[in-house]
FIKE-394553 format. One record per atom (N, C-alpha, C): residue in one letter; x, y, z. Coordinates in pm, whole numbers, plus 32768, in hexadecimal, padded with zeros to 4 digits. Example, Ala and Ser with C-alpha at 12.3 -4.5 7.8 and 13.67 -1.06 7.14 Angstrom:
residues 2
A85277DC7830C;A84CE7E3E830C;A85287EB6830C;S85057F1F82C4;S85577F9682CA;S850A80038313;
This chain:
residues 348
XEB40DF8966F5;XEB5CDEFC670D;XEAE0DEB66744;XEADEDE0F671C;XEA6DDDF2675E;XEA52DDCA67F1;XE9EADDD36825;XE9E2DDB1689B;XEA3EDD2468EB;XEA61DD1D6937;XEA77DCBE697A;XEA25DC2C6986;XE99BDC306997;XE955DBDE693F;XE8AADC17695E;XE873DBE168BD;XE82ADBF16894;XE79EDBF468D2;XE762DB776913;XE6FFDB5C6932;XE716DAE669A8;XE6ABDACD69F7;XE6AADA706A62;XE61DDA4B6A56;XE626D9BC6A4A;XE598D97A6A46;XE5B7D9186ABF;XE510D8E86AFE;XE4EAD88C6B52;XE48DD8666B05;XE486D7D56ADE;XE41AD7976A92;XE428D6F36AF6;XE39CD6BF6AC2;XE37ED63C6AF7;XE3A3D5C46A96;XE3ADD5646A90;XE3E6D5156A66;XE380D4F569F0;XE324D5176A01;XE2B4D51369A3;XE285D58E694E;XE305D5F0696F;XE311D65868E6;XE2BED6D46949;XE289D6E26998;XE23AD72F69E8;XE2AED7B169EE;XE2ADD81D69FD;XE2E0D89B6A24;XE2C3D8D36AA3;XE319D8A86B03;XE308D9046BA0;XE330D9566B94;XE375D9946B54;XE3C2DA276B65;XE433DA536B04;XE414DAAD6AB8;XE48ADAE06A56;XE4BBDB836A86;XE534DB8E6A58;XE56FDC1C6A92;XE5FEDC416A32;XE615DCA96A11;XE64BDCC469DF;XE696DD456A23;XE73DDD566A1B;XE751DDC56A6A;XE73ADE5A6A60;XE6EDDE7E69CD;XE6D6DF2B69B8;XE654DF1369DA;XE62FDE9E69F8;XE593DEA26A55;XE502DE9969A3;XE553DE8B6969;XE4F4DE9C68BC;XE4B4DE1768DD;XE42CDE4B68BF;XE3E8DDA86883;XE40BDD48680A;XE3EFDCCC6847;XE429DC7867E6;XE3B9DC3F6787;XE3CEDC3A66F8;XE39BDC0366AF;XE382DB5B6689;XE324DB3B6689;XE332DA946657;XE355DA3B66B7;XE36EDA75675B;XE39DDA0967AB;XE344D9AA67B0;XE2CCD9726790;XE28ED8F867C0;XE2CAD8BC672D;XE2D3D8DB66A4;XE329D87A6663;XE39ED832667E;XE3FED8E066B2;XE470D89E66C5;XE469D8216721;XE414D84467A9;XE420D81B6838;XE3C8D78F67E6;XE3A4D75567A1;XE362D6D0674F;XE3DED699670C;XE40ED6D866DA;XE4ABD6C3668E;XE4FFD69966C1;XE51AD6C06745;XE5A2D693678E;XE575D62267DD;XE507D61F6827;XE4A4D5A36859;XE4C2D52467FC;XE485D5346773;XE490D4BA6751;XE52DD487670E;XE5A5D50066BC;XE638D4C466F4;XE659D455677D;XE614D49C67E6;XE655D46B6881;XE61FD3FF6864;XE59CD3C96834;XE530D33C681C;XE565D2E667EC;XE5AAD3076767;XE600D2C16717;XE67BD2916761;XE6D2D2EF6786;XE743D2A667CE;XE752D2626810;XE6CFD2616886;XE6B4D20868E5;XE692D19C68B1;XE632D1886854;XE5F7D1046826;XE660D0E367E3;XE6ABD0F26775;XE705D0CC6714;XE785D0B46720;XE798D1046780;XE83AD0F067AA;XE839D0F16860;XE7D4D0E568B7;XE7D7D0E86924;XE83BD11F697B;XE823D1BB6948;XE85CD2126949;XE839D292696B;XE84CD31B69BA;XE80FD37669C8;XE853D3D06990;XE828D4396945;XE85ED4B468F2;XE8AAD51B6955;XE923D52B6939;XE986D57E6995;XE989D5EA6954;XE9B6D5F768D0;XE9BED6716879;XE99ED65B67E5;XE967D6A767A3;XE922D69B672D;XE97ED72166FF;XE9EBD6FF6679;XEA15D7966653;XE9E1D799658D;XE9FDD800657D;XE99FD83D64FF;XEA1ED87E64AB;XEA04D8D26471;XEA79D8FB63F9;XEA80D95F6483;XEA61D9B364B4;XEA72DA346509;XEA3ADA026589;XE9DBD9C965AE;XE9A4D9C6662B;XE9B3D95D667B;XE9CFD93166ED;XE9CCD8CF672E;XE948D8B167B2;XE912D84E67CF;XE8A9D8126845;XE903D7D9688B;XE8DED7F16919;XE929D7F86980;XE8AAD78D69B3;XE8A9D71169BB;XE856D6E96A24;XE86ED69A6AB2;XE7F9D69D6B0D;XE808D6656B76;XE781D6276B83;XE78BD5946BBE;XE6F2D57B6BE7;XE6FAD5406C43;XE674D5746CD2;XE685D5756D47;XE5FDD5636D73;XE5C5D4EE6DAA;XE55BD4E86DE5;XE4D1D4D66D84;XE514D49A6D03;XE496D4A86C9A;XE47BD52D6C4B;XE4D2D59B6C63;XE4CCD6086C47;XE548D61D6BE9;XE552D6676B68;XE5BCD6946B30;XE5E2D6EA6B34;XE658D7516B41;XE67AD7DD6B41;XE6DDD7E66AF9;XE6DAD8286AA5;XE72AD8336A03;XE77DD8DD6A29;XE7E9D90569E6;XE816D97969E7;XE851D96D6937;XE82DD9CE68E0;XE889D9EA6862;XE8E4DA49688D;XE948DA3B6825;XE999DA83680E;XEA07DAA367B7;XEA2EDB236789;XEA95DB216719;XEB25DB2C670A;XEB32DB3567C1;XEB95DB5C67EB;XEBFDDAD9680B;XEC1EDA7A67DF;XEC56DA056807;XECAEDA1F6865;XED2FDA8C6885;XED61DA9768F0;XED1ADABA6972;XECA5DAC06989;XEC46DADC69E8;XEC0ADA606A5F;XEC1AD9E269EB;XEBE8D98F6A18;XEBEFD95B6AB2;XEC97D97D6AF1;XECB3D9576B54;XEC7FD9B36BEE;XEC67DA4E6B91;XEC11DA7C6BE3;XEB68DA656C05;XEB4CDA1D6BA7;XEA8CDA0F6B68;XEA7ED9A86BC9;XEAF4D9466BFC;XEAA7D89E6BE4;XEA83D8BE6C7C;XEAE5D8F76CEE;XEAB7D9146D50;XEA60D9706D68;XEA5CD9D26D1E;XE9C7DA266D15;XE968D9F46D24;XE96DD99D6CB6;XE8E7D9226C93;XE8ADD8C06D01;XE91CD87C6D36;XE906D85D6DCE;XE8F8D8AF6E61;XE92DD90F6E4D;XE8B7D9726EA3;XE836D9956EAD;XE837D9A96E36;XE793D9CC6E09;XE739D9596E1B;XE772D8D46DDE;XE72FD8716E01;XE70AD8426EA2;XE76CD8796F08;XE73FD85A6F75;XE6F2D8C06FB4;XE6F8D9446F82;XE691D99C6FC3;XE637D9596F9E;XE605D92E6F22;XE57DD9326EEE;XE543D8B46F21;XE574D8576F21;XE55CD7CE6F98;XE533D7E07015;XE577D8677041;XE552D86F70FE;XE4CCD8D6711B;XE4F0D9287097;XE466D98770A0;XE3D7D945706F;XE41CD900701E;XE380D8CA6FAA;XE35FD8006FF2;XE36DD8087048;XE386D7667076;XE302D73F7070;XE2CFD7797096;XE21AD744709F;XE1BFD76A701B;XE1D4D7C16FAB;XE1A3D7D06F5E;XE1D7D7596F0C;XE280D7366F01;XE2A1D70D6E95;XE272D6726EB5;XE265D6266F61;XE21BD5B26F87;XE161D5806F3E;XE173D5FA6F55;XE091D60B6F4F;XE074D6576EC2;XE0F9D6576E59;XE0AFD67E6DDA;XE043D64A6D80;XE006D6A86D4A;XDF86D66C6D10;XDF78D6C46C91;XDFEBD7356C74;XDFC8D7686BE6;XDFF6D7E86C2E;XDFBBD8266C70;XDFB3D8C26CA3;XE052D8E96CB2;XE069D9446C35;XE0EDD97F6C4A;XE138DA1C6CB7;XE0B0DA526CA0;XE0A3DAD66CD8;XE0FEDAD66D58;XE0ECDA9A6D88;XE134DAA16E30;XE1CEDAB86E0A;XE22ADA8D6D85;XE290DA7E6D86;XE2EDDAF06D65;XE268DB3D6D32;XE2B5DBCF6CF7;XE2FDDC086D3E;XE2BCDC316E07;XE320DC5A6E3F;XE3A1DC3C6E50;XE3C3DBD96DF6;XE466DBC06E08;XE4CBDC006DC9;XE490DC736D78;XE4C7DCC36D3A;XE53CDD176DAC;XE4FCDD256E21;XE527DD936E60;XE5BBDD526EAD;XE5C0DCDD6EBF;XE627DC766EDC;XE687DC5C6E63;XE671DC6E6DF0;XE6BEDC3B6DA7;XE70DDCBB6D9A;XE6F5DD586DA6;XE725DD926D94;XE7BBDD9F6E18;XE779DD706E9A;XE7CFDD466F09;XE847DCF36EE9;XE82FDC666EBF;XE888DC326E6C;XE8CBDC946DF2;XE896DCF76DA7;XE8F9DD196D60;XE943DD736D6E;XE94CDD9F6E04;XE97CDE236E3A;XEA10DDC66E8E;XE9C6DD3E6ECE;XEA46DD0C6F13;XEAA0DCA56EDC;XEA5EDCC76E2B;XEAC4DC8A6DC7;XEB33DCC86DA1;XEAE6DD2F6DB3;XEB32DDD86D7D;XEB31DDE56CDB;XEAA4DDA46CA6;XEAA3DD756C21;XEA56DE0C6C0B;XEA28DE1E6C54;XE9CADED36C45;XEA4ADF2D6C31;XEABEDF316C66;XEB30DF856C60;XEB72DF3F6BD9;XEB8ADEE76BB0;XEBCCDEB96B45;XEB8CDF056AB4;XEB04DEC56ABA;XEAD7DF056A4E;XEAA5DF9B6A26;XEAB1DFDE6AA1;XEAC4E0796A99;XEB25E0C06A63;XEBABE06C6A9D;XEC2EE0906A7A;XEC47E06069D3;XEC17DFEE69A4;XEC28DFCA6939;XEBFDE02C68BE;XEB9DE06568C8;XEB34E0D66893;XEB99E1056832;XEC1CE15268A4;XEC5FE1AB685D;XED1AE19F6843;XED09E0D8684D;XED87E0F1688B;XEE04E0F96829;XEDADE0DF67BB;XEE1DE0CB6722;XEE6DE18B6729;XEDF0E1E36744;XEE0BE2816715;XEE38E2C26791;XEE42E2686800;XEE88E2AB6869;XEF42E2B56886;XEF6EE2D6685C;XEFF0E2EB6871;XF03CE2DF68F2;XF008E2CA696D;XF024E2E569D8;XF03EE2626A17;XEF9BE21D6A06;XEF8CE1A06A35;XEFCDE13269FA;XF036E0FB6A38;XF06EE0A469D8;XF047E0076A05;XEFFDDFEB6A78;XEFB8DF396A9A;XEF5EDF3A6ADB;XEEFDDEE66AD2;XEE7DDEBA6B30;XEE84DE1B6B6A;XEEACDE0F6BF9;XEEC1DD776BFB;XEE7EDD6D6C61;XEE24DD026C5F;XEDE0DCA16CCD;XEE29DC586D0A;XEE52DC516D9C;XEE9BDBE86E07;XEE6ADBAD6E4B;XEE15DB436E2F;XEDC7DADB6E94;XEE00DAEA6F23;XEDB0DAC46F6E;XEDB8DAF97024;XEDDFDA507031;XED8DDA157025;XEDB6D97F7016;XEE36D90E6FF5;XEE55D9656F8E;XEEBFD8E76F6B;XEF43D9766F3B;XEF3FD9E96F3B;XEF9DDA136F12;XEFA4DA1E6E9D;XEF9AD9EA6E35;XEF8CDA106DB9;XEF61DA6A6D4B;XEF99DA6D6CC6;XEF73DB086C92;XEEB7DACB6C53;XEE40DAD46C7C;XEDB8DAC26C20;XEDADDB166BC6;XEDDDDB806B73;XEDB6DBBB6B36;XEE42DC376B3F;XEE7FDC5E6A91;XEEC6DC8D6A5B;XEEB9DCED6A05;XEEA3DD6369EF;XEEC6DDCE6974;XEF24DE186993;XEFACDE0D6934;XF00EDE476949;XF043DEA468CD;XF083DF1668E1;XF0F3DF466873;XF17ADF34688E;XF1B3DEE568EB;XF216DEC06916;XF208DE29693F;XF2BDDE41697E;XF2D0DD9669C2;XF28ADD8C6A46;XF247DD446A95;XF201DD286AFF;XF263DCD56B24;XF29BDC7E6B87;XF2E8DC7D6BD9;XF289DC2F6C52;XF246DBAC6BE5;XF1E3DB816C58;XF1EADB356CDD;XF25FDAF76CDC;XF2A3DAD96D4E;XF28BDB266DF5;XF303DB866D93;XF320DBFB6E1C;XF286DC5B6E26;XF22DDC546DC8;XF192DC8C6E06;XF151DC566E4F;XF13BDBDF6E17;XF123DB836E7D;XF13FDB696F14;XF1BBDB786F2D;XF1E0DB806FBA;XF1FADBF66FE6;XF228DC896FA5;XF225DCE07005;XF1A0DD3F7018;XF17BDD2D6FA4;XF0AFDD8C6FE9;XF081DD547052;XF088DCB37061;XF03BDC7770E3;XF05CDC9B7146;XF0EEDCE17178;XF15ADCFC71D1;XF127DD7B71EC;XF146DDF67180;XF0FADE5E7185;XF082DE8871AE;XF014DE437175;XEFA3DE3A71B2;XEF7CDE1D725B;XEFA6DDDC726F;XEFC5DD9B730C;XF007DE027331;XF052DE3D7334;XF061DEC9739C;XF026DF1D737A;XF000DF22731B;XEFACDFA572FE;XEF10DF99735C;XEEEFDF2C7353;XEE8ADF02738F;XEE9ADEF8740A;XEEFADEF7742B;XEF24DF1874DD;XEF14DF937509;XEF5FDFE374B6;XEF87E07374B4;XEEE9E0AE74ED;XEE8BE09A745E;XEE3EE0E1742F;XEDBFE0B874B8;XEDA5E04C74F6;XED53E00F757D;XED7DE05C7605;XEDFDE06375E8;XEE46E0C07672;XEE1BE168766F;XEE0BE16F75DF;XEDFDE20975DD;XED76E24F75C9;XECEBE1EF7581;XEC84E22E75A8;XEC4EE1DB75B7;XEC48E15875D9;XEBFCE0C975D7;XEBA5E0A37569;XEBDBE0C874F9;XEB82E0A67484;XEBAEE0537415;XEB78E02273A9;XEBD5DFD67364;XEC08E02172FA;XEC77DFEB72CA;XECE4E0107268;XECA2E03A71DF;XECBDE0997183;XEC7EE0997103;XECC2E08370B8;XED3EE0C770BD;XEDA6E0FB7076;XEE10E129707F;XEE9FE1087042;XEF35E1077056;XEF63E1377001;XEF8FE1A17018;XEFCAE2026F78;XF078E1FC6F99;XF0BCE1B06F83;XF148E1936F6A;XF19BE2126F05;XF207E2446F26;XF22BE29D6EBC;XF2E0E25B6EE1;XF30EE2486E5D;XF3C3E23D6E4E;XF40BE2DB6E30;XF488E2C86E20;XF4DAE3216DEF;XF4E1E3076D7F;XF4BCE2BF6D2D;XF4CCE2AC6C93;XF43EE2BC6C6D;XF402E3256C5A;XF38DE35B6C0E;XF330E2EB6C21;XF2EEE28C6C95;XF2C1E21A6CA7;XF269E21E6CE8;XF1E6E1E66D03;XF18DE1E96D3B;XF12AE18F6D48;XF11EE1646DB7;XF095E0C06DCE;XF02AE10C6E30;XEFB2E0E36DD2;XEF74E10E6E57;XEF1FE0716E66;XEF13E02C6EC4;XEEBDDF9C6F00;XEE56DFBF6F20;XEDEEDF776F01;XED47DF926F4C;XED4DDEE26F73;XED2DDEF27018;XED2DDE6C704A;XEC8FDE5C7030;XEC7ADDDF6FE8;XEBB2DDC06FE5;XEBFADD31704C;XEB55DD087044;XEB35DCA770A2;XEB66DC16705B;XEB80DBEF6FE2;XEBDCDB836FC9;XEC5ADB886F4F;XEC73DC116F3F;XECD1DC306EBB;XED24DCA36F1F;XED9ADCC26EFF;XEDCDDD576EF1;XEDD9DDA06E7F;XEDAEDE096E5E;XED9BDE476E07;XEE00DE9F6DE0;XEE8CDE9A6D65;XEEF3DEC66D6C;XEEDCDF086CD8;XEF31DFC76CBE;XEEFAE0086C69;XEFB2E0506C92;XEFD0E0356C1F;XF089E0796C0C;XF082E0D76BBC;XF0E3E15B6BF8;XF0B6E1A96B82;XF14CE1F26B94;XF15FE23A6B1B;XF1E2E2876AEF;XF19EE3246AC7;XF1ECE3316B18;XF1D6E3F86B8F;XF23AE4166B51;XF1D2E4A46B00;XF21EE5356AA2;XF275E57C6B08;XF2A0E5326B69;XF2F1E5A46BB8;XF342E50E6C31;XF3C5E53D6C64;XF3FCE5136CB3;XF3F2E5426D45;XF3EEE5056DA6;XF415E5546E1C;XF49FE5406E2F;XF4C4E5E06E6D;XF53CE5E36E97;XF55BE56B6F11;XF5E6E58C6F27;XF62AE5666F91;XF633E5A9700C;XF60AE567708A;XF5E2E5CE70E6;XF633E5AE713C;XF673E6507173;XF707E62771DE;XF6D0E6D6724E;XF6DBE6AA72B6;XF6BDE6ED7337;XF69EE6A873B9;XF6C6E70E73E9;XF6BAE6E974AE;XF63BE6BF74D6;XF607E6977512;XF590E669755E;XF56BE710758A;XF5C3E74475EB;XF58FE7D3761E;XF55CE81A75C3;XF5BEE8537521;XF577E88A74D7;XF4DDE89B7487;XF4BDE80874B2;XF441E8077458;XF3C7E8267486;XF3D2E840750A;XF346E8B27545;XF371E94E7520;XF3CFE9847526;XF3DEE9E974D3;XF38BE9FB7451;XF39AE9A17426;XF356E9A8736C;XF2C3E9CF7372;XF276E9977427;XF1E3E9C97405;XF1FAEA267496;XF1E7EAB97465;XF1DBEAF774EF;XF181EB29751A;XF11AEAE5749A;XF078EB1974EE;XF01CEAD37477;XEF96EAD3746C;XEF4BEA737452;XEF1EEAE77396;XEF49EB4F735F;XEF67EB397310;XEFB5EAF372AA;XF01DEABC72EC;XF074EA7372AD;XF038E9C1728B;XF017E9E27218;XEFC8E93871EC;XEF62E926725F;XEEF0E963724B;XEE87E9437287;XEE5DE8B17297;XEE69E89A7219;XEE35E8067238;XEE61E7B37280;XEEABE7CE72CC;XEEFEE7727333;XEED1E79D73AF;XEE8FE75A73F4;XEE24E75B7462;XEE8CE72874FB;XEEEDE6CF74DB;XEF53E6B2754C;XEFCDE6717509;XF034E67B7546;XF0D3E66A751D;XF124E60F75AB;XF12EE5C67578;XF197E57E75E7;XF236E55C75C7;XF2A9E58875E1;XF305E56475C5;XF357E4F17616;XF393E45875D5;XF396E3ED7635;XF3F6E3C87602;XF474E38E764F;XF503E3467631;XF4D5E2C375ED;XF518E28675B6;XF514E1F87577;XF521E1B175DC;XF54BE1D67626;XF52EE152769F;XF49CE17276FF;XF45AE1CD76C6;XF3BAE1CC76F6;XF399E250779A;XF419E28B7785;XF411E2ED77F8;XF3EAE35C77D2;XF357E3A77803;XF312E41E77EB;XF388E49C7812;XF3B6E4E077A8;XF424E54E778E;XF3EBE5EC7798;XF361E60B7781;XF32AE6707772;XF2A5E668773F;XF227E6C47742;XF1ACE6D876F6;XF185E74276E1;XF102E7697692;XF0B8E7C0766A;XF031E7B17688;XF008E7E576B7;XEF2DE7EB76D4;XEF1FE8247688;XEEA9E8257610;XEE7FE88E75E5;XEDE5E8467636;XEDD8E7D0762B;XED46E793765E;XED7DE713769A;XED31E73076EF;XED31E6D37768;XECFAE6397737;XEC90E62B76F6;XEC68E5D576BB;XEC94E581764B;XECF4E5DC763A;XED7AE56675C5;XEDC6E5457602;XEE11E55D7677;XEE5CE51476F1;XEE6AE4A47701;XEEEBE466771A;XEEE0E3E87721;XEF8EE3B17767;XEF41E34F77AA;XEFCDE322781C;XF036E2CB77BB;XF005E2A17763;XF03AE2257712;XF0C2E2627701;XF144E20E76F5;XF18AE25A76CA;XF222E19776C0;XF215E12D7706;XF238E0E576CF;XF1FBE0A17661;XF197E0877635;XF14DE04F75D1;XF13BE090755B;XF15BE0F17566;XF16EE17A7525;XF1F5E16C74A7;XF25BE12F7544;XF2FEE0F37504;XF300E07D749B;XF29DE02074C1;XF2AEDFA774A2;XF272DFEC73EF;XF1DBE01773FB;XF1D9E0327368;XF236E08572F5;XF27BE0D17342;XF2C5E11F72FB;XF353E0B472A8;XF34AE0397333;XF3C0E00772FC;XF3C0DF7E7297;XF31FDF6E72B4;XF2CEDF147259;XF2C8DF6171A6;XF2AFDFED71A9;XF2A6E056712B;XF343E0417105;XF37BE04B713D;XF410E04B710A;XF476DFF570DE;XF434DF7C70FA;XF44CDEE370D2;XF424DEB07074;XF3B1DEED7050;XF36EDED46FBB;XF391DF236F5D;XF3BFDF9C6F8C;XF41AE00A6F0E;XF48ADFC76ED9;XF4C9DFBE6F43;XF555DF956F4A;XF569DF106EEE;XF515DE906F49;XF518DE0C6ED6;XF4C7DE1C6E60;XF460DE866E4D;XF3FBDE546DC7;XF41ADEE96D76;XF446DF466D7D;XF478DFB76D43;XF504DFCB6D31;XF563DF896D8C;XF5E8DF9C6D92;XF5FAE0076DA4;XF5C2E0616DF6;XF5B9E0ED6E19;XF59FE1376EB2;XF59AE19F6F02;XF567E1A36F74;XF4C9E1BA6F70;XF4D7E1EA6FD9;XF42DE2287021;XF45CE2A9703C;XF3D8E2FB6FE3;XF3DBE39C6FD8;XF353E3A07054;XF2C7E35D7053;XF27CE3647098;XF21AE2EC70A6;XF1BDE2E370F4;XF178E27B70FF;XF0E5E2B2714A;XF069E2B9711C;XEFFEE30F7158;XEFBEE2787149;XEF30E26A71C8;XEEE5E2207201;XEE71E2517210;XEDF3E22171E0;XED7EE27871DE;XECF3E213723B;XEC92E2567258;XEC1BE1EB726F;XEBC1E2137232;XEB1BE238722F;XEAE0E27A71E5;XEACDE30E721D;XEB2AE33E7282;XEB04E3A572AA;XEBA8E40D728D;XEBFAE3B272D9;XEC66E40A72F7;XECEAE3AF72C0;XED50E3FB72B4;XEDC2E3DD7259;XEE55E3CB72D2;XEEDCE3B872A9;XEF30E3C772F1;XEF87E3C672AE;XF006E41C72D1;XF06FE4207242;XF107E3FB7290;XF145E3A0726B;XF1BFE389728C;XF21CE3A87257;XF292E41B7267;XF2FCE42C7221;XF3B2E41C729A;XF3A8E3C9724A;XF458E3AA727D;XF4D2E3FB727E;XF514E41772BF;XF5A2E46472DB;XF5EDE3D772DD;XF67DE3FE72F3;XF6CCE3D372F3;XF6E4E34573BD;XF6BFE39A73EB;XF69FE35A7459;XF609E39174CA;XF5E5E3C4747C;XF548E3D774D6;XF4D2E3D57450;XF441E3EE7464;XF3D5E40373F4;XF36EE4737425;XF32EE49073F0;XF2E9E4F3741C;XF251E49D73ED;XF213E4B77440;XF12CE497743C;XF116E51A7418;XF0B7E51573C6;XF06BE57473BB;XEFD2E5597374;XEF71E58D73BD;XEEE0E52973B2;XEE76E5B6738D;XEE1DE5897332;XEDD2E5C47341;XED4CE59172F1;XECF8E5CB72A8;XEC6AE5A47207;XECD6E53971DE;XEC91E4C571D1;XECD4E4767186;XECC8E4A27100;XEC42E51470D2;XEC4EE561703D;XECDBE5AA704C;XED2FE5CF709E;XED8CE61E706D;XEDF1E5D07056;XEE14E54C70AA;XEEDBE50C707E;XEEADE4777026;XEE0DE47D6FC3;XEE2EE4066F7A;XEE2DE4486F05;XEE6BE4B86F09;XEEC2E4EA6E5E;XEF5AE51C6E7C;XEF87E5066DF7;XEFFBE4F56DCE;XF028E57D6E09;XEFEDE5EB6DD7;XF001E6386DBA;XF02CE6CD6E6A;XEFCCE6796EB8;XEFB6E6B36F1F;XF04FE68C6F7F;XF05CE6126F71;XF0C4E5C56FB0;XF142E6106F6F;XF14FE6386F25;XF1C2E6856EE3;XF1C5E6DE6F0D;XF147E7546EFE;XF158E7C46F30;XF17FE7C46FDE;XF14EE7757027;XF197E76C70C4;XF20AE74370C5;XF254E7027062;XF2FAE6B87079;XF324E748703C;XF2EAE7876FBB;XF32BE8166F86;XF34CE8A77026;XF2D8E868704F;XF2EBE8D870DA;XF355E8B27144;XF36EE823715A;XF3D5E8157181;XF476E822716A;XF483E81D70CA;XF50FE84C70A2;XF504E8EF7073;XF4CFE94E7077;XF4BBE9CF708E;XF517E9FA70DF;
């Protein structure tokens, strides 16, 4: 599939080229034509229709423009459902490059060189677009069987920016319950190692699965339909330190806390002191935030709910009236697969 979009130009109103970029990082061919080409369109509109060029579309491609300060910054693209994610892109980028480049772009005289380093920013912007995760995922997403949506959720206004689905999306109720989700998770996750949030791996009882990557102005939502169900899990609070009676049992689980739904510490496990953690109402609130979004956007329960940062992970699984923590490598509870095998050790 194709990229999300194509190319990003900064040109002068006089056809000049400050900066072209493209996201596989490939050099671009012919930009001082193009970047002459789209210059004198914008010339025309202004003089002729006193008018500035918003979008220029083609049999396949569309120009995304903005002009700001005497400066133009153009984005193509082939992706027309994208657009609503691009336009604020586009205005990000445009204000980094205004606050970084303020005195070059005042005192220009020809010399482009200085502008190149903006490469390393634009890639910033495309990480807290989550447009770097979109088009990774896109790569493979026709032959993936698993993955069934990729949706962008503006931090801003709530809304879906960006859609690939094999199903119904349900943009409403995404809209309002990831923001909900997120927000405790982001509570959760500050209380427990003071770091920020990466990632929310959601699992239903109906073969269901979200995992969220919060960026800095999108949420990043990826649904997927799991070759396997989790059971239904029914036991005592007492029993479930039984299940590990020593630190062979699922290594990867570094500490275990068992906590009532009303947020009262019931029992634990040390394996390390350094996965420890007092949290244990905020703990409640996400679990009951995970289970609100099953429930209204799956019509289903909550089998588990794991919380990661870039270091360390946390796994929430629900009983009937208590849940069990269990923390450890955030490499071990952001797969499917691992999270199963610890709920499998629990109905054993």
């Amino acid at each position: 599939m194709a990229k999300i979009y194509n190319e990003l130009l900064i040109i002068t109103e006089t056809g000049t080229n400050l900066f072209s970029s493209t996201p596989s990082g490939a050099k671009q061919e012919g930009v001082e034509m193009i970047s002459g080409f789209l210059s004198a369109l914008n010339t025309f509109a202004k003089s002729e229709r006193g008018e500035t060029m918003k979008e220029l579309t083609l049999e396949q491609t569309t120009f995304i423009f903005e002009k700001r300060g005497g400066l133009i910054y153009i984005i193509t693209t082939t992706e027309q459902k994208a657009k609503p994610l691009l336009k604020p892109y586009l205005n990000h980028v445009i204000k980094a490059f205004e606050e970084r480049f303020k005195s070059e772009i005042a005192n220009f005289t020809g010399n482009v060189a200085p502008f190149a380093a903006f490469e390393g920013q634009v890639a910033v912007e495309r990480f807290d677009h989550a447009i770097d995760a979109i088009d990774a995922q896109d790569e493979g997403f026709d032959g993936n069987d698993v993955l069934q949506s990729i949706v962008a959720i503006s931090r801003e206004t709530g809304e879906l920016a960006f859609t690939r689905a094999k199903q119904y999306v349900n943009k409403e109720d995404l809209g309002f319950l990831v923001p909900l989700l997120v927000k405790a998770s982001e509570r959760t996750v500050s209380q427990l190692v003071d770091q920020r949030l990466a990632w929310i791996l959601v699992v239903s009882n109906k073969d269901k699965a979200m995992l969220v990557q919060p960026r800095e102005h999108v949420f990043l939502v990826e649904e997927y339909k799991l070759p396997f169900e989790l059971p239904e899990l029914v036991m005592k609070a007492k029993k479930v330190k039984d299940k590990f009676p020593n630190a062979s049992q699922l290594p990867e689980i570094r500490y275990l806390k068992i906590i009532s739904n009303a947020g009262k510490v019931i029992d634990e496990i040390v394996r390390d002191k350094s996965f420890s953690t007092n949290v244990s109402v905020d703990a409640t609130m996400l679990v009951n935030a995970s289970g609100n979004l099953v429930s209204k956007y799956h019509k289903g329960s909550l089998r588990a709910v794991a919380t990661g940062d870039n270091s360390k992970a946390t796994l929430f699984v629900p009983f009937t009236d208590f849940f069990i923590m269990a923390r450890g490598e955030q490499k071990d509870f952001k797969k499917f697969t691992n999270i199963l095998k610890f709920i499998q050790r629990l109905v054993e």
